[in-house]
C-alpha positions as a Python dict, from the first residue, in 0.01 Angstrom:
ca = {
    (1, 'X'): (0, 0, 0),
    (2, 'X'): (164, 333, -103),
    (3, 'X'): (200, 601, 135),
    (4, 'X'): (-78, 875, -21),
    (5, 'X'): (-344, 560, 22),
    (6, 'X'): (-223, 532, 382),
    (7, 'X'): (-240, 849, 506),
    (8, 'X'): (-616, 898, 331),
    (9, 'X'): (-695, 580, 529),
    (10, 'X'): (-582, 746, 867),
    (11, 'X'): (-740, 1051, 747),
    (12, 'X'): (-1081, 860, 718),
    (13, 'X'): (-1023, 680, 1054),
    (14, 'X'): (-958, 981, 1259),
    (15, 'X'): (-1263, 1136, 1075),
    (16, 'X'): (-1493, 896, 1259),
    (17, 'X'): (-1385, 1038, 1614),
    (18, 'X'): (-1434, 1388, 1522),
    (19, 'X'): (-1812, 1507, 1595),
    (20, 'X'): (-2088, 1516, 1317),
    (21, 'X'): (-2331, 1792, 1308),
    (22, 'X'): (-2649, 1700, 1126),
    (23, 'X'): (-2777, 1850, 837),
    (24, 'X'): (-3065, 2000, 983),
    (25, 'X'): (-2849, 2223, 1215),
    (26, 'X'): (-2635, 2366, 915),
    (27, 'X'): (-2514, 2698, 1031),
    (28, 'X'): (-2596, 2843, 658),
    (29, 'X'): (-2905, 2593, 456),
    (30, 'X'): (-2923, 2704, 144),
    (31, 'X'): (-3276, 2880, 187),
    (32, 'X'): (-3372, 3094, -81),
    (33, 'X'): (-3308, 3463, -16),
    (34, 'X'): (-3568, 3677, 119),
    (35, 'X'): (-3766, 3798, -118),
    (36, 'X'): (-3740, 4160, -2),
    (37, 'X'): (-3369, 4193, -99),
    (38, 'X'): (-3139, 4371, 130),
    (39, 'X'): (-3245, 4466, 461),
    (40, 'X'): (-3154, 4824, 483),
    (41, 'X'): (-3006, 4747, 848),
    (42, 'X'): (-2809, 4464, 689),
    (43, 'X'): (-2688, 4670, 394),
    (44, 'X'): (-2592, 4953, 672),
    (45, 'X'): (-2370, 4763, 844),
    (46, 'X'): (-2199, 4621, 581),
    (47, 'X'): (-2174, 4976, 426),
    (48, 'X'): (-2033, 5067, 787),
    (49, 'X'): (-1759, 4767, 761),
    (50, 'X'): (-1631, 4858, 416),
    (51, 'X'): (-1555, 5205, 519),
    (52, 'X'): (-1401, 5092, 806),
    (53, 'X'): (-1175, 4853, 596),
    (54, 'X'): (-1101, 5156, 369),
    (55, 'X'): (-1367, 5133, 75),
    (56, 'X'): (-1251, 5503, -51),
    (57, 'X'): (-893, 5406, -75),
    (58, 'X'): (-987, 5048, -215),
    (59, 'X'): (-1138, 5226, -509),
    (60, 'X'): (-861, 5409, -606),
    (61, 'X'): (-630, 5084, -624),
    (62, 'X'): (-548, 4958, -1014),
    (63, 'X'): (-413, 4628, -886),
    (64, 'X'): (-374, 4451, -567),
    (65, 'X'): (-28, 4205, -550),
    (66, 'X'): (22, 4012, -252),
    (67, 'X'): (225, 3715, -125),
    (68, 'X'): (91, 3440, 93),
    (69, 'X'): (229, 3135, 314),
    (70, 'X'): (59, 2878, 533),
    (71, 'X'): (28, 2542, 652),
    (72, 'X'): (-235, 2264, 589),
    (73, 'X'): (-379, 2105, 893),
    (74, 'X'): (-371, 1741, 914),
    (75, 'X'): (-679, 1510, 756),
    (76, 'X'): (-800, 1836, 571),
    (77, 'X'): (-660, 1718, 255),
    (78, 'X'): (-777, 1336, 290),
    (79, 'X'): (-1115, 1491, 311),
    (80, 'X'): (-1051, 1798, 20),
    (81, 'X'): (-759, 1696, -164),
    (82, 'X'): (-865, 1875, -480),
    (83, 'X'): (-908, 2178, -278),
    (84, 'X'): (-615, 2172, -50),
    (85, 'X'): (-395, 2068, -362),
    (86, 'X'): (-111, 2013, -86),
    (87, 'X'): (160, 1941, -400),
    (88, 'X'): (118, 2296, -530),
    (89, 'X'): (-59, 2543, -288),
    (90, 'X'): (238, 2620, 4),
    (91, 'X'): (320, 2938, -109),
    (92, 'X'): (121, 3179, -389),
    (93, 'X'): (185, 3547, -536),
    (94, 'X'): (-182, 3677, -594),
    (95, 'X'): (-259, 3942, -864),
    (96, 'X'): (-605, 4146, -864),
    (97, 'X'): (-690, 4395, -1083),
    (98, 'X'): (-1047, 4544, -896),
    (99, 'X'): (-1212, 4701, -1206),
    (100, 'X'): (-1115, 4358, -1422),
    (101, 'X'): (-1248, 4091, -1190),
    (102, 'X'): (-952, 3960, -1294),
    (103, 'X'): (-788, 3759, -1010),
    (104, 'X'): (-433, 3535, -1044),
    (105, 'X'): (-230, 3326, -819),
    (106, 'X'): (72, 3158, -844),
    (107, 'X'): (116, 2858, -620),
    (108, 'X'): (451, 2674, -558),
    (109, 'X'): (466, 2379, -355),
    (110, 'X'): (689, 2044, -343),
    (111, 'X'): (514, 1884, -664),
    (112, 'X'): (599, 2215, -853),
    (113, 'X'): (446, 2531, -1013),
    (114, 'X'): (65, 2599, -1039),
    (115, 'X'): (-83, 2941, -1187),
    (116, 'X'): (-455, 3036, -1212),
    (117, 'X'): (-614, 3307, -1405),
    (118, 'X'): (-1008, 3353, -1269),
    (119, 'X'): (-1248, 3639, -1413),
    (120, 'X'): (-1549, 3652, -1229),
    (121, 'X'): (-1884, 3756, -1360),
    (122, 'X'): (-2040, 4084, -1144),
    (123, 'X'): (-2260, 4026, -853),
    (124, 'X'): (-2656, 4052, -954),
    (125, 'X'): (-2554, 3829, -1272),
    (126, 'X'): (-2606, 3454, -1407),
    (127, 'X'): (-2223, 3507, -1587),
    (128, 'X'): (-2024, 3256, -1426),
    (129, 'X'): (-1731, 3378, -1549),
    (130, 'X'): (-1414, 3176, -1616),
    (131, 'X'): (-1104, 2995, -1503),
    (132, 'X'): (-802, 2852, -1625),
    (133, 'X'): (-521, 2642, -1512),
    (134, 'X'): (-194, 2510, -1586),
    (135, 'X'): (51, 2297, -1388),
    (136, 'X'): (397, 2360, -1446),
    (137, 'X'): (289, 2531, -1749),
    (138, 'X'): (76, 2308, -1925),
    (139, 'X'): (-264, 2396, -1982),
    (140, 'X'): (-515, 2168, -1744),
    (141, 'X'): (-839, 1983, -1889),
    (142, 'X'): (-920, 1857, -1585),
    (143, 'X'): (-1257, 1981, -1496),
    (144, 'X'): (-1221, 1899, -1109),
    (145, 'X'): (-891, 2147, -1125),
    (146, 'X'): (-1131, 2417, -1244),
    (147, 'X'): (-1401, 2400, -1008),
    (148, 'X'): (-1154, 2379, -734),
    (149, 'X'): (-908, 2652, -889),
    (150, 'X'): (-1254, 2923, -911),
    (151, 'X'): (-1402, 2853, -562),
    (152, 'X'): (-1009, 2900, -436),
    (153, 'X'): (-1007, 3208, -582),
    (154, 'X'): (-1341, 3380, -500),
    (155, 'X'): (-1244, 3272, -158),
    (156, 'X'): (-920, 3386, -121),
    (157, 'X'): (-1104, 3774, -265),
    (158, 'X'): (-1368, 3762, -9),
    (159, 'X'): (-1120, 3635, 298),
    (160, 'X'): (-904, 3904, 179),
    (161, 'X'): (-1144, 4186, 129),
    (162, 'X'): (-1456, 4068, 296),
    (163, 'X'): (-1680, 4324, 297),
    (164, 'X'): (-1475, 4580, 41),
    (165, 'X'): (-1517, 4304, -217),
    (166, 'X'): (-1952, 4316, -126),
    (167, 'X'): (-1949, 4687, -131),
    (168, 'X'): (-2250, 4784, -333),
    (169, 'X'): (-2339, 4454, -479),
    (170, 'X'): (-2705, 4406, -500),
    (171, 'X'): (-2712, 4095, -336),
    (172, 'X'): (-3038, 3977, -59),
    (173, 'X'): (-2896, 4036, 289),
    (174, 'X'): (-3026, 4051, 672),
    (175, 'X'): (-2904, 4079, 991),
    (176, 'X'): (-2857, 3728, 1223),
    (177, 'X'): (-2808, 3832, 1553),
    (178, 'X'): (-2474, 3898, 1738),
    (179, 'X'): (-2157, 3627, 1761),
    (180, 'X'): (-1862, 3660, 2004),
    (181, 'X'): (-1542, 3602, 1802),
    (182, 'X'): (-1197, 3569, 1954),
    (183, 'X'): (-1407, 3795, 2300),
    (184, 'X'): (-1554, 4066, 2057),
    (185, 'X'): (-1927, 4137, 2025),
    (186, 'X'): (-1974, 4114, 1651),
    (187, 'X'): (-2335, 4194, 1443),
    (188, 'X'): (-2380, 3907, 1209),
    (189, 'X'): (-2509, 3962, 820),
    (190, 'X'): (-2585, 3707, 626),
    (191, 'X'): (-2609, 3758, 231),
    (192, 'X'): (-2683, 3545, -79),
    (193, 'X'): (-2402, 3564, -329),
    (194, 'X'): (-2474, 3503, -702),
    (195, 'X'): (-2305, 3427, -877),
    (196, 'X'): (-2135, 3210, -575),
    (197, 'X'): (-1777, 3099, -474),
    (198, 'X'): (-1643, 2970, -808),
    (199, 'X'): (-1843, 2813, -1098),
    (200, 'X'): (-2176, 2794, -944),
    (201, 'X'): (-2487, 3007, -928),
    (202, 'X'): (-2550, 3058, -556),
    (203, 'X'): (-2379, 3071, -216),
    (204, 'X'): (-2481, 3171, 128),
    (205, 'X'): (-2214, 3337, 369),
    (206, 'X'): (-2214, 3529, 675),
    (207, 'X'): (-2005, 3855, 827),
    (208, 'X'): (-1954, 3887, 1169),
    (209, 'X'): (-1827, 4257, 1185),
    (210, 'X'): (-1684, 4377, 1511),
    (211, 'X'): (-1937, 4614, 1689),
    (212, 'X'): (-1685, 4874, 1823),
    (213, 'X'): (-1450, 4923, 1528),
    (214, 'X'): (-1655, 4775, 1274),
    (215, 'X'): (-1381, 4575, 1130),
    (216, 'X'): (-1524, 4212, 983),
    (217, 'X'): (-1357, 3934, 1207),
    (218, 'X'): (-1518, 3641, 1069),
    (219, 'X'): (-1658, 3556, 737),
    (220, 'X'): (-1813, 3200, 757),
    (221, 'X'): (-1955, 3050, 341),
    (222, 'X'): (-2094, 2760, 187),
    (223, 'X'): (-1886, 2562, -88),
    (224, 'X'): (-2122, 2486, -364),
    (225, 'X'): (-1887, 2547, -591),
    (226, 'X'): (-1697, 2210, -598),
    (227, 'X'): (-1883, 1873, -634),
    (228, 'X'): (-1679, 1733, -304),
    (229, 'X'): (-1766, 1999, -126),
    (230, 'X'): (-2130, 2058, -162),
    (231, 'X'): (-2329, 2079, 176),
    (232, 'X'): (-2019, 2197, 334),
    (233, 'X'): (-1980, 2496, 549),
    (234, 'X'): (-1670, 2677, 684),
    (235, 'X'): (-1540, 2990, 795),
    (236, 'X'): (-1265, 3222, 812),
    (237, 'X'): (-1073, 3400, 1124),
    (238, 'X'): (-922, 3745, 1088),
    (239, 'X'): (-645, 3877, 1276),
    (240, 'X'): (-345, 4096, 1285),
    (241, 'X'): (-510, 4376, 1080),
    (242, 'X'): (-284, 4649, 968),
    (243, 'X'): (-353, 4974, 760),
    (244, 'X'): (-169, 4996, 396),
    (245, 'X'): (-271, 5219, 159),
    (246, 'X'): (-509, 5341, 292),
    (247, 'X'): (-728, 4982, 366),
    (248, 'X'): (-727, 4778, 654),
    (249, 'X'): (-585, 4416, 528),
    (250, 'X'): (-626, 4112, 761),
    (251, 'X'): (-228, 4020, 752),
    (252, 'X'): (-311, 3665, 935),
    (253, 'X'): (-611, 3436, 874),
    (254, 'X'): (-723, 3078, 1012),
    (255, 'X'): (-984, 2881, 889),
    (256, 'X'): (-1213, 2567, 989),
    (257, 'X'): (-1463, 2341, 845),
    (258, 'X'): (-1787, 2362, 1077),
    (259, 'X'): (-2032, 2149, 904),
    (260, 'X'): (-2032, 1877, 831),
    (261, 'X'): (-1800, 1810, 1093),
    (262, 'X'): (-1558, 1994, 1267),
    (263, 'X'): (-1229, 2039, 1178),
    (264, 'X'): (-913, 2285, 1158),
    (265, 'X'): (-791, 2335, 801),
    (266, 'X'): (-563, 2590, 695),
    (267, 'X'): (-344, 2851, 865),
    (268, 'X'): (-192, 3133, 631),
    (269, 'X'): (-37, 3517, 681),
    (270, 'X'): (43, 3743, 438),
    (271, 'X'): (423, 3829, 382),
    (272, 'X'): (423, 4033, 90),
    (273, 'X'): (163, 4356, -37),
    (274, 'X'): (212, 4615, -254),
    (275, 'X'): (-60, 4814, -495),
    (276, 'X'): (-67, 5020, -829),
    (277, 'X'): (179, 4888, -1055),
    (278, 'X'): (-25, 4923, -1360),
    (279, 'X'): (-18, 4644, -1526),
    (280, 'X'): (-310, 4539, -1764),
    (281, 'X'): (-527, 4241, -1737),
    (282, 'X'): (-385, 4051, -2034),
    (283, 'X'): (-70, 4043, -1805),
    (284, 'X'): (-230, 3822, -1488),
    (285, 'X'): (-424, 3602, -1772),
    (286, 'X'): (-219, 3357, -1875),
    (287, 'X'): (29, 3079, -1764),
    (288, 'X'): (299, 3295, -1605),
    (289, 'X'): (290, 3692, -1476),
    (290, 'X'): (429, 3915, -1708),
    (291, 'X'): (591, 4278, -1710),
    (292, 'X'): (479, 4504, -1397),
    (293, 'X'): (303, 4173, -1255),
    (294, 'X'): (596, 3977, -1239),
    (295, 'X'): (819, 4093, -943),
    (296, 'X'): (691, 3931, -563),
    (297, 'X'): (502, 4121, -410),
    (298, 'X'): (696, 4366, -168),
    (299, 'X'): (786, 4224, 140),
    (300, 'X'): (550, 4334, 474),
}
């Protein structure tokens, strides 16, 4: 027996101690959104949260570059391999140009190089948008990769903007009460996001944004984008926030699967950030960065 079919087989073992939540007690069903729209309290209080992150600087920015590292937790990729892609996704420079949609990372891990180009379709719409991959430079096929490369990516622009990225998107949202996270009162919004995380239609997430400074600490989603990962539910911790630019960045980030079961998943901080090169789109599109978009991002 080779050693990945071992470890998946521990994975799966160690799964059966952890503790199941059942599917009626989801922490975000996939209800349809009121029918009302945004509650104007809701819509508020995110409004409050994105100037609080900076929304006036934000929409000054051309392009966003930053640099990542992290560490997997352990059984998180038995359960989400295509998702955790643990060969490729240790380190990543991360290209975003805001007016675009345009969104790139490139991932380097002990199996190689990975690069992803994503445009997203605008909130309010059916467009899907696209993605494209390529390992070590050769185009993927693979249509697992690509499901898996565009909820990555939508993910990694809301954990990284949270409620800049929702600013003004006409999207159904209401308020859900108050959540302590990490000892901090927070008001909790939920909104519907279409399209959703990645190459699917809908997705359901939740801000908890921090009463007294109105900074959002927690972002918690669904994951309907990937087959594997449908009916899933997992959130997002915030810390270390620090002003560049202008915008408050969360410079540390921890996240957790919460449903089905519970379970620790991914660590990451940023190390590098830097803003307005000027680069065009065409340069974060295809299977390497090129020009302005090719230097790391400056190191924080």
């Amino acid at each position: 027996m080779d050693h990945s079919r071992r470890q998946l087989l521990r994975s799966i073992g160690a799964i059966g101690a952890l503790p199941l939540v059942t599917a009626c007690s989801t922490p975000l069903p996939l209800v349809p959104p009121p029918s009302a729209g945004a509650d104007p309290d809701a819509a508020r209080l995110v409004a409050e949260s994105a100037d609080a992150h900076g929304l006036s600087a934000y929409r000054a920015l051309s392009d966003v570059n930053v640099a990542y590292t992290g560490v997997w937790r352990p059984l998180i990729g038995g359960i989400q391999p295509e998702i955790v892609d643990a060969g490729y996704r240790v380190s990543s420079e991360e290209r975003f140009r805001p007016a675009d949609r345009v969104y790139a990372q490139t991932y380097a891990g002990p199996q190689g190089r990975k690069q992803v180009a994503r445009h997203r379709g605008a909130f309010g719409g059916d467009d899907l948008g696209t993605v494209s991959v390529w390992f070590d430079g050769t185009r993927s096929g693979d249509r697992a990769s690509q499901q898996a490369a565009a909820l990555v990516a939508d993910g990694y622009l809301l954990f990284l903007l949270g409620p800049l990225w929702l600013a003004d998107a006409p999207l159904p949202m209401r308020r859900a009460g108050i959540e302590r996270v990490d000892g901090r009162d927070c008001d909790v919004v939920e909104a519907w996001l279409s399209p959703g995380l990645g190459l699917v239609g809908r997705d359901r997430i939740a801000l908890c944004i921090d009463r007294r400074d109105r900074l959002t600490r927690r972002v918690r989603f669904t994951l309907e984008g990937f087959p594997g990962t449908r009916g899933a539910v997992a959130e997002v911790d915030t810390h270390d926030h620090a002003r560049h630019f202008g915008v408050t960045w969360p410079m540390r980030s921890y996240e957790r699967v919460v449903h089905p079961l519970a379970l620790p998943a991914h660590d990451w901080h940023i190390t590098g950030l830097d803003v307005d090169r000027g680069y065009p789109s065409t340069a974060i599109g295809g299977p390497v960065f090129l020009g302005a978009a090719q230097a790391p991002a400056r190191s924080v």
